[in-house]
C-alpha positions in Angstrom: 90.9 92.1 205.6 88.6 94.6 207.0 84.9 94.8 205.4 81.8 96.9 206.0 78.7 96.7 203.7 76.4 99.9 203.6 72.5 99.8 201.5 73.3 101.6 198.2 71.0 104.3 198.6 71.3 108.1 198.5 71.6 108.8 202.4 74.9 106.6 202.3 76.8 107.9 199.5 78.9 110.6 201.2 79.6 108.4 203.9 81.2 106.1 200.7 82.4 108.8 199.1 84.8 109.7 202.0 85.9 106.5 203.0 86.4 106.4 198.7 89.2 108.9 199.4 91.3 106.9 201.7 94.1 105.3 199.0 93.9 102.2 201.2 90.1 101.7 201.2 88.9 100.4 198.3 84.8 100.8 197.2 82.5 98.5 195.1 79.2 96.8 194.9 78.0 93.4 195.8 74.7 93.2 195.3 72.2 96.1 196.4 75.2 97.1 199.1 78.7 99.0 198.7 81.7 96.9 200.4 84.1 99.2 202.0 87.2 97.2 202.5 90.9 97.6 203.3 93.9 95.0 204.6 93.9 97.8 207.2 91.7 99.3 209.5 88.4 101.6 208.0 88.4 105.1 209.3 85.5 107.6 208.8 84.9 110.8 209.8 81.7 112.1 210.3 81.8 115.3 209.9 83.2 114.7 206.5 80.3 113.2 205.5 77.9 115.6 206.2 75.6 113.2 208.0 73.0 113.8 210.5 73.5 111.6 214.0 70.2 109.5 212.6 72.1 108.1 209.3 75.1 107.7 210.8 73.8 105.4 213.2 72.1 103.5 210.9 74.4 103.1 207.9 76.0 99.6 208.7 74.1 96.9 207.0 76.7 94.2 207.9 80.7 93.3 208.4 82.7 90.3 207.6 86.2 89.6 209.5 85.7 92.7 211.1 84.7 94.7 214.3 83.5 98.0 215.4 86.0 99.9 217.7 84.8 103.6 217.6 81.6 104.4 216.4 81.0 108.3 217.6 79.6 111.5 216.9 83.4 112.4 215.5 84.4 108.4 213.7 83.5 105.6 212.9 86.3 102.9 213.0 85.8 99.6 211.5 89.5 97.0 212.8 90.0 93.1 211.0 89.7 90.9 213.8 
C-alpha cells in the first residue's frame, strides 16, 4: 500500500484534487491531513495542479510504506516499498 499524507489546507487541495482523479487513488482525512493512498504507485502531475515550485516542494507532511521516486518540476511519484 502506497500512502502520502498532505496538511489540509487551501494551498494543497488541487494537488488532492488531481491525485482525486486517478480511479486507483483513493482520498480521505485522518486527522488535520488528507491520505492519498493506492495498492499502486501515486502519480502527480504538477502542472495539473496549478502549483507554484514553493508549494509543491513543501506539500508532503509524511509517508507510510512508501518512498519518493520522482519528485520534479513535471511529477511527483510516490512507489510502496
Amino acid at each position: 500500500m502506497t500512502e502520502l499524507f498532505m496538511l489540509d489546507v487551501p494551498e494543497n487541495t488541487s494537488i488532492v484534487a488531481v491525485a482525486d482523479k486517478d480511479a486507483a487513488v483513493t482520498v480521505d482525512r485522518v486527522g488535520p491531513y488528507f491520505r492519498i493512498s493506492s495498492e499502486s504507485a501515486i502519480v502527480i502531475d504538477r502542472r495539473a495542479t496549478g502549483c507554484r515550485h514553493a508549494v509543491w516542494y513543501s506539500s508532503v507532511a509524511g509517508l507510510v510504506g512508501s518512498r519518493i521516486t520522482q519528485w520534479d518540476k513535471d511529477a511527483m511519484r510516490i512507489e510502496p516499498i
